[in-house]
N, C-alpha and C positions, 0 to 999 in steps of 0.2 A: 504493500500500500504506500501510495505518496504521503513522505512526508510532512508535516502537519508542525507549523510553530504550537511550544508547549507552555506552560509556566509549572511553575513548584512553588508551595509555600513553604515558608513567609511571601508574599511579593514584596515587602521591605523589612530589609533585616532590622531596623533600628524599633526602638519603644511608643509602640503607636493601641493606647489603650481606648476604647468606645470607641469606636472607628464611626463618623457617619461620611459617607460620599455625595458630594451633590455632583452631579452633570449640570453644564449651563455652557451654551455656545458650540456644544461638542466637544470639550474638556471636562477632564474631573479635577476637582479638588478634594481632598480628603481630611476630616476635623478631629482632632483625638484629645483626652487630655492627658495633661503635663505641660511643660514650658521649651520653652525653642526663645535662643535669642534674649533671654530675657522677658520674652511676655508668655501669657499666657495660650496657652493651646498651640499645639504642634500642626500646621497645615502642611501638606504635601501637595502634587500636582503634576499629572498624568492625561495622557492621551490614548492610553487603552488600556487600563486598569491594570498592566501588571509591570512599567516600567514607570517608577516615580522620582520626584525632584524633590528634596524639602528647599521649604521657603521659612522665611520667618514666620514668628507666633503670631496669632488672631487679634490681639490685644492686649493695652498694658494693663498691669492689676489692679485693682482698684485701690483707694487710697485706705481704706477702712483697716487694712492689713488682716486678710484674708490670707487666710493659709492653702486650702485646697479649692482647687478650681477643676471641675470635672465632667464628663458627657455634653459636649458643645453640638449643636445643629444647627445647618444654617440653611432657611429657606428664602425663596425669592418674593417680593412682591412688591408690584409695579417700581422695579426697578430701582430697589433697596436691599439689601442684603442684610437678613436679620438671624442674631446670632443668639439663639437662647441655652442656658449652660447653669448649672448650679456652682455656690459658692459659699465658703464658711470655713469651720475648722473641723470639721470631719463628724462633729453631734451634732451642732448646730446649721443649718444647708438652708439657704432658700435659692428661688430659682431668678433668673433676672435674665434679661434680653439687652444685646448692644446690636448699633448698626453700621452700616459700612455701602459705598457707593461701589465696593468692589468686592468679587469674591473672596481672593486673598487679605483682605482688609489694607490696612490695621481699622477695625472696630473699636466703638466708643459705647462705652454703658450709656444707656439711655435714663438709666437715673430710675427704671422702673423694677418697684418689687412684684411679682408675679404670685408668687404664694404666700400663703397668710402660715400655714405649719410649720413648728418648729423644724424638722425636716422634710426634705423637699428634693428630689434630684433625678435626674434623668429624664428632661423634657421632651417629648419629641409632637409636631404640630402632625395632623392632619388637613388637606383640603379635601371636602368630599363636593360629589357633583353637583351638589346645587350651588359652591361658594362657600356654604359654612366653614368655618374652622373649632379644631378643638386641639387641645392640647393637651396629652397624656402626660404623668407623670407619676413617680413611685414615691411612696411615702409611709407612715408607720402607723402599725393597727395594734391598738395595746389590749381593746376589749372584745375577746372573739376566742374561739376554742384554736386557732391554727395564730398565734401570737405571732407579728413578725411586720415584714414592708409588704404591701401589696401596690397594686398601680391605681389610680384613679384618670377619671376624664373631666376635663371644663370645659367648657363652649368659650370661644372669642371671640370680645366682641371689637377686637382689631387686635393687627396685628402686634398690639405694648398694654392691649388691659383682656382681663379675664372677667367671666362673668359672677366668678365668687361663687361659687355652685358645685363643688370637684363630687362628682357622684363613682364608687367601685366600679371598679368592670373585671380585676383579675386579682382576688387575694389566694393567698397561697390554704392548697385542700390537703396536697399529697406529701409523703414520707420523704420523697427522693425530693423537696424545697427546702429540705431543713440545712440553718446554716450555720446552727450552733446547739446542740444539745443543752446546754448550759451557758449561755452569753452571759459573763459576770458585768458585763458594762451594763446590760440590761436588768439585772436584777436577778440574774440566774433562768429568764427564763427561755424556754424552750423556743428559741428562736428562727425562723422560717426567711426565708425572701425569696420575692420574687419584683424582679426590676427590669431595665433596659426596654421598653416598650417600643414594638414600630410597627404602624398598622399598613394594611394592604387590603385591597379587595377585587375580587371576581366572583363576576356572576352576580351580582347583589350582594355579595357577601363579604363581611369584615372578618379580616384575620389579623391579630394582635398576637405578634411574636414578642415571647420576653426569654427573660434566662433566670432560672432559679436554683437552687442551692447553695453552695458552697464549692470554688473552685477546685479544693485539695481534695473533694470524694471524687472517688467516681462516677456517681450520682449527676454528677455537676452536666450542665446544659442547656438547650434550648428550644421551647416547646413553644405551643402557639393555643388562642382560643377565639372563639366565635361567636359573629352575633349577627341577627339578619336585619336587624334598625341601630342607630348612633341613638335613639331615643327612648329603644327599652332601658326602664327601669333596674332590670335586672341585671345580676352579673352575667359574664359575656360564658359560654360554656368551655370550659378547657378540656382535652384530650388526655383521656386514661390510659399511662402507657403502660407496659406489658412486653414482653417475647416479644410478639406480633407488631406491636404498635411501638417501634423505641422511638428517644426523643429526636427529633427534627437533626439536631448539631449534639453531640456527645464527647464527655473525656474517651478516649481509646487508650486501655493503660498499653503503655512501655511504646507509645506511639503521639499522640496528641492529648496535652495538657489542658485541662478549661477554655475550650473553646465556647466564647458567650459575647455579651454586649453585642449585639448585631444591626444593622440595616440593613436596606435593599435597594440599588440603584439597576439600571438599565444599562447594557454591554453597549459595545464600540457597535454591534449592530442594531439597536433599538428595539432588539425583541426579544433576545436572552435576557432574563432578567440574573443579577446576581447578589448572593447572600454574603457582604463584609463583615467581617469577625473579627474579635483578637485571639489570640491563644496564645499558653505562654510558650517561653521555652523553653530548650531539655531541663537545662540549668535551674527552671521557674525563677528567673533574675529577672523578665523583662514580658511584657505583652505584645507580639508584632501581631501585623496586618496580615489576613488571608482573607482570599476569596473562593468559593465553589457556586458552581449556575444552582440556580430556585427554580423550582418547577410545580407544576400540581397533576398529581394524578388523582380526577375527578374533585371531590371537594379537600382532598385529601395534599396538605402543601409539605412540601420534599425540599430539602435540600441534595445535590447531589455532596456530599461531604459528610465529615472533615477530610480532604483529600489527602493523601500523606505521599504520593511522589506525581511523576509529572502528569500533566493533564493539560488536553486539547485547547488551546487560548485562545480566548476569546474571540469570537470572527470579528471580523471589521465590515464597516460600510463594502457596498458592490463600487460607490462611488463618493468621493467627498471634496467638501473643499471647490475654489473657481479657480481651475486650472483652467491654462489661456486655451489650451488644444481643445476641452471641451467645450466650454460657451464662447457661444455668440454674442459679442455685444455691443449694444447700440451705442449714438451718440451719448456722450453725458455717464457714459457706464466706465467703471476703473474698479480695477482689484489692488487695494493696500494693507499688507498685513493679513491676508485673509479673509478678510471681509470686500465684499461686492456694494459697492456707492455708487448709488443715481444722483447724480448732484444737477441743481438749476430746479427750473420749474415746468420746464416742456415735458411731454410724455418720453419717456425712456424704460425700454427693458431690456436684460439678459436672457439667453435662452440655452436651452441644451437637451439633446436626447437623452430618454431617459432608459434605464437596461430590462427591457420588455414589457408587457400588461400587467403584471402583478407587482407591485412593490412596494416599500413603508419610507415615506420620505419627512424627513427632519430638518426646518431652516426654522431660524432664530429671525425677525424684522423688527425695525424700527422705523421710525420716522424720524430724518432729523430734524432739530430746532430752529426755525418754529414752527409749529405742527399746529395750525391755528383751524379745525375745521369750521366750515365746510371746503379752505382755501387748497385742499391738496387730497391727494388717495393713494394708497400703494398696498401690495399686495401679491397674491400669488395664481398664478393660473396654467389650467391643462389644455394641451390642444392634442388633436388627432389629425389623420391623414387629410380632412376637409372644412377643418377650423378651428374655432375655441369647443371646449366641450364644458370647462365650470373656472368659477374663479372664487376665490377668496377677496374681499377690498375690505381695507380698514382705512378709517379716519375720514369716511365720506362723512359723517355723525359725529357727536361724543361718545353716543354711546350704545350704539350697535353697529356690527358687521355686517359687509350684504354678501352671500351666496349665490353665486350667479351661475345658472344651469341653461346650457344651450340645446337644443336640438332644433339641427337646422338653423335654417333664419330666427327661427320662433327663439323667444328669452325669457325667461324666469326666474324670480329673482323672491329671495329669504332674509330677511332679517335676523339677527341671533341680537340680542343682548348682552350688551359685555358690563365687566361687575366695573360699582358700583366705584367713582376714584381709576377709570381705566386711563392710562400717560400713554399718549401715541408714542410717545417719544424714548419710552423704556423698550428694551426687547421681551419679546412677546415669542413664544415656543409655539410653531405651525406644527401637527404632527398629521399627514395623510394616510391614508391607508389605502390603496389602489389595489382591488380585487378584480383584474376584466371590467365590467362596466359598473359593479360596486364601488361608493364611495364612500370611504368614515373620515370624519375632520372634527380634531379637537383642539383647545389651546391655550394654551399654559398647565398642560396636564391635567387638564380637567377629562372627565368622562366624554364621549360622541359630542361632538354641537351642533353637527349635521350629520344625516346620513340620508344616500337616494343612489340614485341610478342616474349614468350620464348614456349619451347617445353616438356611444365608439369608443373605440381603445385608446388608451392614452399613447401617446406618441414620445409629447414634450414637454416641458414645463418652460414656462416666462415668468419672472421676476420684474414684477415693472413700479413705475412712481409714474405720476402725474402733478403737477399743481405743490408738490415739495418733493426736496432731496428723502432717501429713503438709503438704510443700511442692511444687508441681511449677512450672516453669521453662522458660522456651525451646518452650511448647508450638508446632507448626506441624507445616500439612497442605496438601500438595501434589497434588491431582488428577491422574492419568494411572496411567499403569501401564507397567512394561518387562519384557517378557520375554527370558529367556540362553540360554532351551531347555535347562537341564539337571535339571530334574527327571523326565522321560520324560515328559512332557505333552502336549500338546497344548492342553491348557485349552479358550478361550475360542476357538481359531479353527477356523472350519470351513470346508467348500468352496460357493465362489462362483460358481462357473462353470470350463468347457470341464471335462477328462480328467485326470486323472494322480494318481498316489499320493507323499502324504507324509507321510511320518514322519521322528521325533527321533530323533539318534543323534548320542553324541560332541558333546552342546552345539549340534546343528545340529538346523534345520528345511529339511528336505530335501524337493523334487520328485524321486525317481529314476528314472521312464520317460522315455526320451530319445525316444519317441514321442507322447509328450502335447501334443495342442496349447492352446493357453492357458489351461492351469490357473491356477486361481485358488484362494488360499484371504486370510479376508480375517475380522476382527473389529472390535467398537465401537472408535472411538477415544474422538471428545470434540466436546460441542457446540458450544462456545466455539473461541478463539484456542488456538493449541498448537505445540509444538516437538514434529519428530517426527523421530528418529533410524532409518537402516534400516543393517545392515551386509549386503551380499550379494555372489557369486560364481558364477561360472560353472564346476560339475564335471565336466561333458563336454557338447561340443554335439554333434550327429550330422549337422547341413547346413545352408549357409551363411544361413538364416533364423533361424537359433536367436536365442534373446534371451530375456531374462530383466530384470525389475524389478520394480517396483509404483504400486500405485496409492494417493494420498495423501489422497486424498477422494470417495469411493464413495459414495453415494443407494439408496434402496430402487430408486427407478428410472432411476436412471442410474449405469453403472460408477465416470462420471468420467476428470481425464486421465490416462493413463498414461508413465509416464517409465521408458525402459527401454535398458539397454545392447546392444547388436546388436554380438555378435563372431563370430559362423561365419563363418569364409571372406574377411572384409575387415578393413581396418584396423578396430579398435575405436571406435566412437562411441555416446554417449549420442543417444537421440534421446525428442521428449515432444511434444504437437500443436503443428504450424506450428515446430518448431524443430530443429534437429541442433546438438552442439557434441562438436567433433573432438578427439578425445584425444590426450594427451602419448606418446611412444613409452616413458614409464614405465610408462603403466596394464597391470595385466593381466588382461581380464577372471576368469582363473581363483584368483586372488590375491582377499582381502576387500576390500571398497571401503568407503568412509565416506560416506554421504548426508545429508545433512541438511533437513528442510523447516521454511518457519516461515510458519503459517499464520494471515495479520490479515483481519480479516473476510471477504472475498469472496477477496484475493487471496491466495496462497501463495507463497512465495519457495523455488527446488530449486537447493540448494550439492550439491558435491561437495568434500569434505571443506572447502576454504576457499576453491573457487574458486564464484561466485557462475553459474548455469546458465541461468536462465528466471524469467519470473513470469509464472505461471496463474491467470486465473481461475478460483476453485472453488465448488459451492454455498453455501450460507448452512445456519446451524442443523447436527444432529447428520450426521455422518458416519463411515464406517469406513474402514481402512486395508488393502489386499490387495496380496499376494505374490504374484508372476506367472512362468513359466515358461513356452516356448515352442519346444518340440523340444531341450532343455536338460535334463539333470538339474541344478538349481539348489539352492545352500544359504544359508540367513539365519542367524546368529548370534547377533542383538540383532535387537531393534524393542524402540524406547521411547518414550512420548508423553508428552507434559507440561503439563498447562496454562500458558496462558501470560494470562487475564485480567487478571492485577493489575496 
């Protein structure tokens, strides 16, 4: 198989504790605590999360003479860089926010206390899709049968006040939390934690990963809980683990030491997502940084880790950056530092083909100063082989977006609402999602803010301004396409062969005739190298043949191999040509599974979640990817493919 850039952790050997990553422009920064330089909090800074630079600290200390300064995060909003981070002498903690015109700072305390309790730490903000924000943090429970820190949540009501309201979502239940049998600082008693909070959702659903125990057990890790509203009352539900169920991130003895404090930021290609950690090392002298991909199989969230030697790095965009050879560009158009300027006030754009009909594309825009509307507009758009097909314009308004959707001559045109203090003149995160003639547009990480159907394949994208100068940043495009099944689609896949009916329901793609024999339904992937993600399970089988997978690289004339789980009637086992590999008495076929393929030229590599399976020969040139059934009613969750050329 072609070789594959790898990393190993640490990916930085130096002392980098609470690790949070932010992405912003197409860069990372990364926030830890301790001190660099003299100030407070150690930033690093990277261009594909495994080769980093330190910079100076985030900020100077405050004058109060404060001893520890710990778990800093830094989110964006319109164009402020806000750094929230607990402070004190290690019993005493509250939490406070400083702000900065720059990701690397240097940050200034804003002079605001955040929590009212004597301890306080481990902040970390939500935005959810309607705009709300809230802000989690851990803090201490004295009156309760599981004694110890648990996390709570507060509503903001901006980004430097809370709304004084901090309601539970995660206190510690279970055995393997406990962090001290005997805490004599606490009065001897039976002392639990549970901290580091950082929430996530799909599907409608919230996932609140923390880490609980005590670093020096084995115990020690990272578990996650759930909830299906930010507005139940109740605590959010945590996962009971077991054999079957371990925790998310784990000590591995005589291997990795407390692996914990985690976040979750987005790979160099926009669709892996990854789990940042510290764990210490051999020595336990010091906390470095590692990373391992985050995945879900079904509701079910995974990390692939603690990894402990090398491992496939990160993909990169298919395309990034305004290289001169790729775009086109018009009068008034320059590339400085990376960044693409429309300068003046005539209509001016960039343009550039894009790497096929399916891709996830990422550009940062602003307007520059002054951004006075209605005097100006800029924005992003897709054309196809016989014109515009949609467009994005900001700053026609204060304070809406228009969407603009062609077919043919005819025009149409959406309004979106943009929150509430929106600065044309900050960068603002585009993120498309081009599926064939599916469109998803969201921005600044918020949830869908359109979604529809355009009328032809996208071809190319233009980058244009009007009526003012206009900056964009961080542009990249990522070839592949991932379907979740919850739009009621079906899209792009149709049937391949043998019998059976499927349809979407509840986020799934379903087989439901448990008489069907080898259905098949199966769509383009990618003609090149590619990462291909499958989640699947087995929802009833009807006789000891059943079985259910897929197939990873399909031909006009030839199926290709197939890799498939066979559970009717006998132990469960994966089986694929010329191979069987005997499953753990954890797996359960009817449970979601995590597959993984990565496909370099002829050969394909088939993971199940992180354990390594087979390598197949597959054809060369375009292929497609098919979902199989086999006297099964079978369900898929995810299928996501990704280029992997670069």
């Amino acid at each position: 198989m072609a070789n594959r850039a790898t990393y190993t952790n640490p990916v930085h050997p130096a002392s980098c504790p609470d690790p949070y990553i932010l992405k912003y422009c197409g860069q990372y920064w990364c926030y830890s605590t301790g001190w660099s330089h003299g100030r407070c909090f150690g930033v690093l800074h990277s261009r594909d999360l495994v080769h980093w630079t330190e910079l100076a600290g985030a900020m100077d200390p405050l004058p109060v003479g404060a001893t520890e300064y710990w778990a800093p995060e830094v989110t964006l909003w319109q164009g402020i860089f806000y750094l929230y981070y607990s402070v004190g002498d290690g019993v005493q903690m509250e939490l406070r926010v400083a702000t900065s015109a720059a990701p690397e700072g240097p940050f200034r305390d804003s002079g605001q206390r955040l929590s009212a309790e004597d301890f306080a730490i481990d902040p970390h903000v939500l935005e959810d899709d309607d705009g709300a924000r809230y802000l989690f943090y851990a803090t201490d429970f004295l009156e309760r049968s599981h004694v110890g820190t648990g996390i709570v949540v507060d509503r903001m009501l901006d980004p430097l006040h809370l709304e004084g309201r901090p309601r539970p979502v995660v206190l510690a239940r279970f055995d393997w939390q406990v962090f001290d049998p005997r805490r004599i600082e606490k009065g001897g008693a039976r002392w639990h934690t549970v901290e580091g909070p950082f929430v996530l959702k799909r599907k409608g659903r919230y996932y609140l990963m923390f880490s609980g125990g005590n670093w020096k057990n084995t115990t020690y890790g990272v578990s996650y809980a759930t909830t299906d509203s930010m507005e139940s009352p109740e605590e959010w539900s945590q996962i009971e683990h077991d054999e079957r169920t371990p925790l998310v991130l784990r000590t591995l003895p005589g291997a990795v030491i407390g692996p914990g404090h985690n976040s979750v930021v987005r790979g160099p290609d926009n669709r892996q997502l990854y789990c940042v950690y510290h764990r210490w090392t051999e020595e336990a002298t010091a906390r470095v940084l590692a990373i391992d991909p985050l995945d879900w199989a079904g509701e079910r969230l995974l990390v692939l880790g603690p990894s402990t030697g090398p491992q496939p790095a990160p993909l990169g965009p298919t395309a990034a950056g305004f290289d001169a050879g790729a775009w086109r560009l018009g009068a008034g158009a320059a590339v400085r530092d990376d960044v693409l300027l429309l300068e003046g006030t005539a209509a001016r754009e960039a343009r550039r083909e894009l790497p096929g009909t399916s891709f996830l594309m990422e550009v940062s825009l602003r307007a520059l100063p002054p951004a006075e509307p209605p005097h100006g507009r800029f924005g992003v758009a897709l054309r196809g082989d016989s014109g515009p097909l949609a467009a994005l314009t900001l700053a026609d308004e204060p304070d809406h977006a228009l969407i603009s959707v062609w077919e043919g001559a005819a025009l149409e045109g959406e309004r979106i609402l943009l929150p509430e203090g929106f600065r044309a003149d900050a960068f603002h995160l585009l993120r498309l999602e081009v599926d064939g003639e599916r469109v998803r547009l969201s921005l600044d990480g918020r949830a869908v803010a359109w979604s529809g159907r355009i009328a032809g394949r996208v071809r190319d994208v233009a980058l244009f301004a009007e009526g003012t100068g206009a900056e964009f940043a961080g542009f990249e495009v990522t070839a592949g396409w991932e379907d979740a099944f919850t739009d009621g689609c079906a899209g792009e896949w149709t049937r391949a062969g043998g019998v059976g009916e499927w349809v979407i329901e509840a986020g799934e793609l379903r087989q439901v005739r448990l008489d069907a024999e080898h259905s098949l339904i199966a769509r383009e992937a990618l003609a090149g190298d590619f990462d291909l993600v499958v989640n699947a399970r087995a929802v009833e089988a009807s006789e000891a043949q059943a079985a259910h997978g897929f197939r990873p690289a399909m031909t006009d004339g030839d199926a290709g191999p197939l890799v498939k789980v066979e559970a009717g009637g006998r132990e469960p086992r994966i089986t694929w040509p010329d191979g069987v590999f005997a499953l753990p008495s954890s797996f359960s076929a009817g449970a979601y599974q995590h597959f993984r393929c990565l496909r370099r030229g002829r050969a394909l590599v088939v993971r199940w979640q992180t354990e390594n399976l087979c390598e197949i020969a597959v054809p060369a040139g375009p292929v497609r990817v098919g979902l199989y059934a086999h006297r099964t009613a079978a369900a898929f969750d995810l299928v996501r493919i990704t280029a992997a050329d670069r």
